[in-house]
N, C-alpha and C positions, 0 to 999 in steps of 0.2 A: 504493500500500500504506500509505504512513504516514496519508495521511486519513481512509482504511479502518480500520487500526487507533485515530487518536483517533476517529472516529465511535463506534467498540465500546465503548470507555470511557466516550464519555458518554453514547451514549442503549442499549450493551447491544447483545446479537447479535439482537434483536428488532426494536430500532431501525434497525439495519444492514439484514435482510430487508427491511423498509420503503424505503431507500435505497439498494437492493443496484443498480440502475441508475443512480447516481452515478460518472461517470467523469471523469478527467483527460484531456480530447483532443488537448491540446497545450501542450508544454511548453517555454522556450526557456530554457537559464541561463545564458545572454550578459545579457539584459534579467530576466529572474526573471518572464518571464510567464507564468501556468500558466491556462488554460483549465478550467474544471471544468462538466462537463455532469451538472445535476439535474434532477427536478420541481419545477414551481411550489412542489409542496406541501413538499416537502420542500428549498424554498432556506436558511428562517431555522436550520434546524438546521445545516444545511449550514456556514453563518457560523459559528454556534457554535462548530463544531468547528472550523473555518476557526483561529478565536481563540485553543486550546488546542493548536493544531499548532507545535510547536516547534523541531521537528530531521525534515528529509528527506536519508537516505541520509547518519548522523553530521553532515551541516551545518546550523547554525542558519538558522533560517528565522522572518521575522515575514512573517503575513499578510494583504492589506488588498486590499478588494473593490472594483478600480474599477469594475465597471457591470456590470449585470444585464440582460443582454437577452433578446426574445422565441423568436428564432428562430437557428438557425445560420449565418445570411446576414451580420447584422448583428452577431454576434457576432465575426465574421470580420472583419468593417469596423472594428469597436474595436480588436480587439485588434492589426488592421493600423497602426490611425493610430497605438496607443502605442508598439507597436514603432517607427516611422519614430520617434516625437519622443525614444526614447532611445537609439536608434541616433544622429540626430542630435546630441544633446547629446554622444555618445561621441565623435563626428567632431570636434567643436569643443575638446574637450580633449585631443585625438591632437596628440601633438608631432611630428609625424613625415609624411613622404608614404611611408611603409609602412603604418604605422600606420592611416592615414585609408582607406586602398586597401582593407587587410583590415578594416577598418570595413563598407567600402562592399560586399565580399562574402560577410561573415555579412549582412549585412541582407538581400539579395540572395537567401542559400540562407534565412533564417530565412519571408521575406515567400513564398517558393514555397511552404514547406511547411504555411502557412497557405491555400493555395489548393484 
């Protein structure tokens, strides 16, 4: 909803029609990765708005586009790897063998529900 509403503001509910199959397919806020499914034609708007997206559900949010891929196969393959590598970085700064455990099983439920 919030991307859906800054889209409306910048490019208008005309705009939006245009990108009305723009959707968020997966979202994780352990790691802050959100998957967002466009068209080709409609990715650079996409950013745009991406840009002016400030607050999701009252919490701030900045947003930056790690990789643009072709298809949903490979999409999945990114946003597996970054998950492991901040998952990882969280295990490395877990003071704890609690800590590092429930590390190991959000990664665990986050990496399924990417499947």
């Amino acid at each position: 909803e919030a991307l859906r509403d800054t889209y409306i503001v910048c490019y208008g509910d005309a705009g939006w029609g245009r990108a009305a199959s723009t959707t968020a397919k997966y979202y994780n806020p352990i790691t802050s990765i959100c998957v967002i499914r466009a068209t080709r034609e409609e990715e650079q708007r996409v950013r745009a708005a991406l840009t002016m997206l400030r607050q999701i559900g009252g919490e701030e949010v900045v947003c930056r586009v790690a990789e643009v891929c072709g298809s949903v196969r490979s999409c999945r393959r990114t946003a597996e790897a970054v998950e492991k590598r901040r998952f990882a970085r969280r295990r490395e700064r877990a003071e704890s063998a609690v800590e590092r455990k429930t590390m190991l099983e959000a990664e665990a439920s986050a990496i399924a529900l990417l499947q």
